[in-house]
C-alpha positions in Angstrom: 21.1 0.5 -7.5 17.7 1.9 -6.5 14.8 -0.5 -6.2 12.3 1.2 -5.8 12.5 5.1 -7.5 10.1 7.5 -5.8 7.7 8.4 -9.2 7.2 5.0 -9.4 6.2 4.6 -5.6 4.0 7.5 -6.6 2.1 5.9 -9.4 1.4 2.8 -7.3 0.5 4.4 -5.2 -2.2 6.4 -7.3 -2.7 2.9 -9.0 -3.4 0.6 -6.0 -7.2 1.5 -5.4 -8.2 1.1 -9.3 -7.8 -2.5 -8.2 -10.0 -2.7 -5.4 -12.6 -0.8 -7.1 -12.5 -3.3 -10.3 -13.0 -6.5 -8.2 -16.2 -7.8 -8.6 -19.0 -7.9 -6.1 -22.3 -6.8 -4.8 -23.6 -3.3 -6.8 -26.0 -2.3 -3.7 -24.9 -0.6 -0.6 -24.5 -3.7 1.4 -21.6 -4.8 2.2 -21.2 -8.8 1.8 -19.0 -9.1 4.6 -19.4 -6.0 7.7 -16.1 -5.4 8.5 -14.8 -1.9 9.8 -11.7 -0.6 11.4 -9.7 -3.6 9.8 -8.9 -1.4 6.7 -7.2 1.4 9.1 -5.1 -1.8 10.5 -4.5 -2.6 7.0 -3.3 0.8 5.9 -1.1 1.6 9.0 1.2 -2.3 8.6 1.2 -1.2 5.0 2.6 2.0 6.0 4.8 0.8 8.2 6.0 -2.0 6.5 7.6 1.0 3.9 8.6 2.8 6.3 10.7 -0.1 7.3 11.8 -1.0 4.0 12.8 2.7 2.9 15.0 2.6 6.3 16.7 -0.7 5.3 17.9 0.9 1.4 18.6 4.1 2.9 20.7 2.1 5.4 22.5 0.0 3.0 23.2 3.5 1.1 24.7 4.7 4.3 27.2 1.5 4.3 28.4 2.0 0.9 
């Protein structure tokens, strides 16, 4: 059984920012809270945690 199926990872993918554009806030160009570089910290655990994860079911795969 496949969790995850790789169109679906896809459109999650493509879906994910919709929802940080949607989320309410400030209109102008300031942002409330100054924060940079954290996002690239962000993206790269998030990258890595599915990295990890597609290792783990292609591993359990390999077992069966």
């Amino acid at each position: 059984m496949r969790f995850i199926t790789t169109p679906l990872l896809i459109l999650i993918l493509i879906l994910l920012p919709l929802l940080g554009v949607s989320q309410p806030g400030d209109p102008g160009g300031n942002p409330d809270v100054p924060i940079t570089g954290i996002e690239f910290l962000l993206g790269g655990g998030a990258l890595l945690g599915i990295r990890k994860i597609i290792a783990n079911i292609n591993s359990r795969k390999d077992k069966l």
